[in-house]
N, C-alpha and C positions, 0 to 999 in steps of 0.2 A: 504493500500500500504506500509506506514512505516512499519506497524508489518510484514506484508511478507518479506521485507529486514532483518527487524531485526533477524528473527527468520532465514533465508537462512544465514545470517552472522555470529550467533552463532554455525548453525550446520557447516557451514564449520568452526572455528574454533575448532571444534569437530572431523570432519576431518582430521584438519594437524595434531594435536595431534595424532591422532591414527598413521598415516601413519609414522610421523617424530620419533614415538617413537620406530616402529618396523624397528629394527637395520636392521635386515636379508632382509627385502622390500627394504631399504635403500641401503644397501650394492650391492642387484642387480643392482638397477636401477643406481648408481653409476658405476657398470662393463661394464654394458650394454652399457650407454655413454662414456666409455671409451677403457677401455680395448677391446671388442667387436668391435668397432666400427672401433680401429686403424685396429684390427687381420684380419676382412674381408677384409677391402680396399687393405690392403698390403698384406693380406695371397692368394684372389684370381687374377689368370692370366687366361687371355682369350688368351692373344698372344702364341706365338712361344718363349719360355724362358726356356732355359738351358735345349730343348730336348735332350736324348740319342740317338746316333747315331753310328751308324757301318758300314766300308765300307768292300767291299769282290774287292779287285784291282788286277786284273786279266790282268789290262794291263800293269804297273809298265811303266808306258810313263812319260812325262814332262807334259801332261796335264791332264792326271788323277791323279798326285800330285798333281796339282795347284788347280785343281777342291776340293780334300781331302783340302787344304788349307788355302779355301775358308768356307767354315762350322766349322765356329768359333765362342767362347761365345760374346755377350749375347744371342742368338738367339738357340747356341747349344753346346752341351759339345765337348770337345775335342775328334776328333772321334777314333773309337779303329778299328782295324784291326783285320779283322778274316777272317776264310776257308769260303766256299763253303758250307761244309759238317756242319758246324754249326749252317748255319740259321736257318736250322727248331725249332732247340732243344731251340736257345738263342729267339727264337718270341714267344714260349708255354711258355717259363720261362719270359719274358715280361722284357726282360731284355733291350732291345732296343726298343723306339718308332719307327724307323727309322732307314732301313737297304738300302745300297745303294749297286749294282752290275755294276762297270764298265767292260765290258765286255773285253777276250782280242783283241789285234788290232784294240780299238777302236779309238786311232789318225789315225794309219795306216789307216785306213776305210773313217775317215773323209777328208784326205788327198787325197785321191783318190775320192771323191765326191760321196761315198755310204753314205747307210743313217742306222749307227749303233744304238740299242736300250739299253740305261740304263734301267736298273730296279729300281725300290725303292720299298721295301719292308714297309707296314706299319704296326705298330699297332691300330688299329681302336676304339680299347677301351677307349684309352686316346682321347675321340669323340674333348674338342677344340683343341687340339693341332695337332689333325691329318690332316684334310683340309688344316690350311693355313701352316700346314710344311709343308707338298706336292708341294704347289705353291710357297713356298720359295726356296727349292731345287731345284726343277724346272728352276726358274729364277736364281742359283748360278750357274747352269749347265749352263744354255744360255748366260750368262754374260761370262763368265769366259771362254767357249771357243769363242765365238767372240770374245774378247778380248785376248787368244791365238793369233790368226790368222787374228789379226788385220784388224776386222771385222767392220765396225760401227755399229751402233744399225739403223736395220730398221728404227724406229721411224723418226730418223734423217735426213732420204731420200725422208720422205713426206712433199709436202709445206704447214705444220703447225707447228705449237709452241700450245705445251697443258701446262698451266701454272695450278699448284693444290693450293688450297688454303685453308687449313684447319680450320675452323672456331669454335668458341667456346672452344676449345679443341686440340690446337697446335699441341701440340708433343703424341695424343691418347691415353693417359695415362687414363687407365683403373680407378685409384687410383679417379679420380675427378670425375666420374659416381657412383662408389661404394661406396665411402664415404657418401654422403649426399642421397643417397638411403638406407644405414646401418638406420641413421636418422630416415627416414621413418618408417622404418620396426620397429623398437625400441619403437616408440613412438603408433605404431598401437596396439603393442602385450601388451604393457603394460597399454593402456589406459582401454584395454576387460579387462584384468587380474584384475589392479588396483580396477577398481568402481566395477565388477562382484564380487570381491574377497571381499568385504568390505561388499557388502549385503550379501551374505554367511555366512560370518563371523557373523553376527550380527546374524542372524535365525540359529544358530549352538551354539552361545552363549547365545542367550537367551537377548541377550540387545535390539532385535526388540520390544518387548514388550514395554522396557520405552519410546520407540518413539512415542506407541500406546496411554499410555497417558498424555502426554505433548500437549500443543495447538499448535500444527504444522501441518501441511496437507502430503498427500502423494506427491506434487508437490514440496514442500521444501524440501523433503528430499531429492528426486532423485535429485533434480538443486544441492543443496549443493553439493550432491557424485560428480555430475560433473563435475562442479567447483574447488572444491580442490584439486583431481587429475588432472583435465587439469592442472592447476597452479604448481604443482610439477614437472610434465614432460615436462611443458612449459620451465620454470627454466633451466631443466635438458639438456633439446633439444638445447637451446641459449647457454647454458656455452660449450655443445659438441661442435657447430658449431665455434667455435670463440678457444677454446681452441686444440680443438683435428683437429678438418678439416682444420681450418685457420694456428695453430701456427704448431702443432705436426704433419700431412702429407702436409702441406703447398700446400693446396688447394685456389687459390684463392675466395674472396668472389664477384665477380664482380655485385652483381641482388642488390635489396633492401632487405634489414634486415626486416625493419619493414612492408612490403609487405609478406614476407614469416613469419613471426608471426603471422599479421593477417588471413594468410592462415592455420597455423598450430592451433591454436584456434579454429577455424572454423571444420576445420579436428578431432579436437581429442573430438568435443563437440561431434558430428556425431559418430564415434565411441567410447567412454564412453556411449551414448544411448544403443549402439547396447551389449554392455557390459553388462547395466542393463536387455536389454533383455532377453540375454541368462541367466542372475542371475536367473532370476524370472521364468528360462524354469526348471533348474538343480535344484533337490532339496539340493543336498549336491556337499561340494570342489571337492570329484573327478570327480564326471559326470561335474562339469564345467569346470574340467581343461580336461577332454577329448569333452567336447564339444565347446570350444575358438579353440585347436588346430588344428583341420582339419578347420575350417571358416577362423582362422589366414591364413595356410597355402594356401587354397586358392588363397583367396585374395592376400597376396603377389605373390605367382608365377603368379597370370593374370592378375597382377596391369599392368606389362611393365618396371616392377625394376628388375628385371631378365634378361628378355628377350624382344625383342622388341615385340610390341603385333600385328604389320603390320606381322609378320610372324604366327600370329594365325588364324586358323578359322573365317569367317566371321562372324559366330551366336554368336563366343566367344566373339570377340571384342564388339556387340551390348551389347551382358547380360554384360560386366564387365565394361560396364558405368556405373551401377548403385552401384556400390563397391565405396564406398567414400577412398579408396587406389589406386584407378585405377585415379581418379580425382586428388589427392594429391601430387601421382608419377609425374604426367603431370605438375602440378605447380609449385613441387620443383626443377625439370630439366627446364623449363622456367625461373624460375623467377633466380636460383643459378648459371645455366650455361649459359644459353641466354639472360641472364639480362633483360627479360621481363618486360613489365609493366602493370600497371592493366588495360590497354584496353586489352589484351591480355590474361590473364588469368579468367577475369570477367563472363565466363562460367563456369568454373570449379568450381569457388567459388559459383555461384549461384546453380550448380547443388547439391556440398555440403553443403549448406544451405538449400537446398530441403529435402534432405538427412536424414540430422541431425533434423530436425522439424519432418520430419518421424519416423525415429527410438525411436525421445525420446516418441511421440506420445503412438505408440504401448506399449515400452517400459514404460510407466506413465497409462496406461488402465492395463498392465498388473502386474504391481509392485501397484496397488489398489487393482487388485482382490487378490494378495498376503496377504496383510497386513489388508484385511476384513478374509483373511481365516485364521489369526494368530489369531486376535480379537478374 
């Protein structure tokens, strides 16, 4: 028992050396928690934010000003005024997400209790932005002339009161879902990369051999690769979460720290396995780095770090339980946003412990029959 310690403690000291000494591994995995991590959170919007817009005012009234007056930043740039005769050419040239047609006589019309039609042109390509601009405009349209005509709001006339209460997530800010899902993703791509990369490396250099005769087994080696990159990107993960999420996009941390540690330990032991597996599939670095990338990518867009997974496929959702990213996603939005506790998350960890016993399994049958066919 001691000598199996001993000898998993040497070789991961073996491990940081190599890993700490290669600047360029370093340098990424230092971007990736940083730089990376701020660029997503703040670089993607799912909202309605500083769409282009163009109106064609054909009525030059007092409320199709007010309405033009009304579609204002942050929501949308300041609108431009054009012909008729332009729309078609300025929608092919994608110059505008959003072209509005007040049509003329359209107070006239409403005055007289006809029922006149705006148009709003879209560009659909810009797919989030297009839906909830539609229904933003929409409702700046219907506000904005009730409020003309000093209308009350429906709503107002029925004997209720609807009180909304936004939980976890106050003011919807995208920045506090995509931040610590960057995390996720960073910590996935790099744990296959990391230990994949290291066996590689070794069977490409010729340094697998000295492993073969040294008294160490092939279960010390792979725990050691395990171990000292989970330990690197554990590091790397805790200093993002406190320095970049907490201080630098000033993400609250509301859940347990040390609950999502032992979540992410658990998580990157499971995938570091699945890492050594594919090492031991790929003979040489480039077949493994085109075979991590489409698994990676997978995994992440059917985790539920993307996109919510209640809008996939029913057989999708079943298979991408068994993705220990799909499981991961779930704990790090529990425990970071909903402040979960470990009655609450205690499946997820048991299914990635399930997981991770698996993979290293496979992966430890199949990194033997490797290192008999080096011998």
């Amino acid at each position: 028992m001691w000598v199996t310690l001993r000898n998993i403690w040497y070789l991961c000291l073996k491990e940081f050396r190599s890993v700490l000494n290669d600047y360029v591994l370093m340098g990424l995995i230092v971007v990736m928690f940083t730089v990376a991590t701020y660029s997503v959170a703040k670089g993607i919007a799912v909202e309605v934010k500083n769409g282009a817009v163009a109106v064609v005012n054909e009525d030059q009234s007092a409320l199709s000003w007010r309405i033009i007056d009304a579609l204002r930043p942050p929501h949308f740039q300041e609108p431009v005024l054009i012909h008729h005769d332009e729309i078609d050419e300025l929608m092919d040239r994608s110059q505008y997400t959003f072209i509005l047609v007040i049509p003329k006589d359209y107070e006239k019309d409403l005055i007289q209790q006809r029922a006149p039609d705006l148009q709003v042109l879209i560009d659909a390509s810009a797919v989030s932005q297009a839906g909830l601009g539609a229904s933003f405009i929409q409702q700046v349209v219907m506000n904005e002339t009730a409020d003309y005509f000093s209308q009350d709001n429906p709503l107002s006339q029925l004997p209720m009161t609807m009180v909304t209460k936004v939980l976890f997530n106050p003011n919807a800010d995208y920045t506090w879902f995509a931040g610590p899902m960057q995390i996720v993703s960073n910590a996935s791509l790099l744990a296959m990369l990391l230990v994949g990369a290291a066996i590689i490396r070794e069977k490409e250099r010729g340094t697998i051999e000295h492993l073969l005769v040294m008294p160490v087994r092939a279960f010390e080696i792979a725990l050691a690769k395990v171990i000292s990159n989970s330990v690197v990107i554990t590091v790397a993960a805790i200093l993002c979460l406190y320095l970049v999420i907490k201080l630098w996009l000033g993400i609250p941390l509301v859940g347990s720290v040390p609950l999502f540690l032992l979540s992410l330990i658990i998580f990157l032991f499971s995938v570091s396995s699945l890492g050594i597996l594919l090492s031991t599939i790929a003979p040489t670095m480039p077949q493994f780095g085109l075979l991590v990338i489409p698994v990676y990518v997978i995994m992440r867009l059917l985790s539920g770090g993307e996109s919510p997974r209640e809008g996939m496929p029913d057989w999708v959702q079943v298979v991408t339980l068994f993705s220990p990213q799909t499981q991961f996603v779930q704990v790090t939005q529990n425990i970071l946003n909903r402040q979960a506790g470990i009655e609450i998350i205690w499946p997820n960890l048991m299914y990635m412990s399930i997981m991770a016993i698996v993979f290293f399994t496979l992966a430890l049958s199949r990194f033997k029959k490797m290192l008999s066919n080096q011998g």
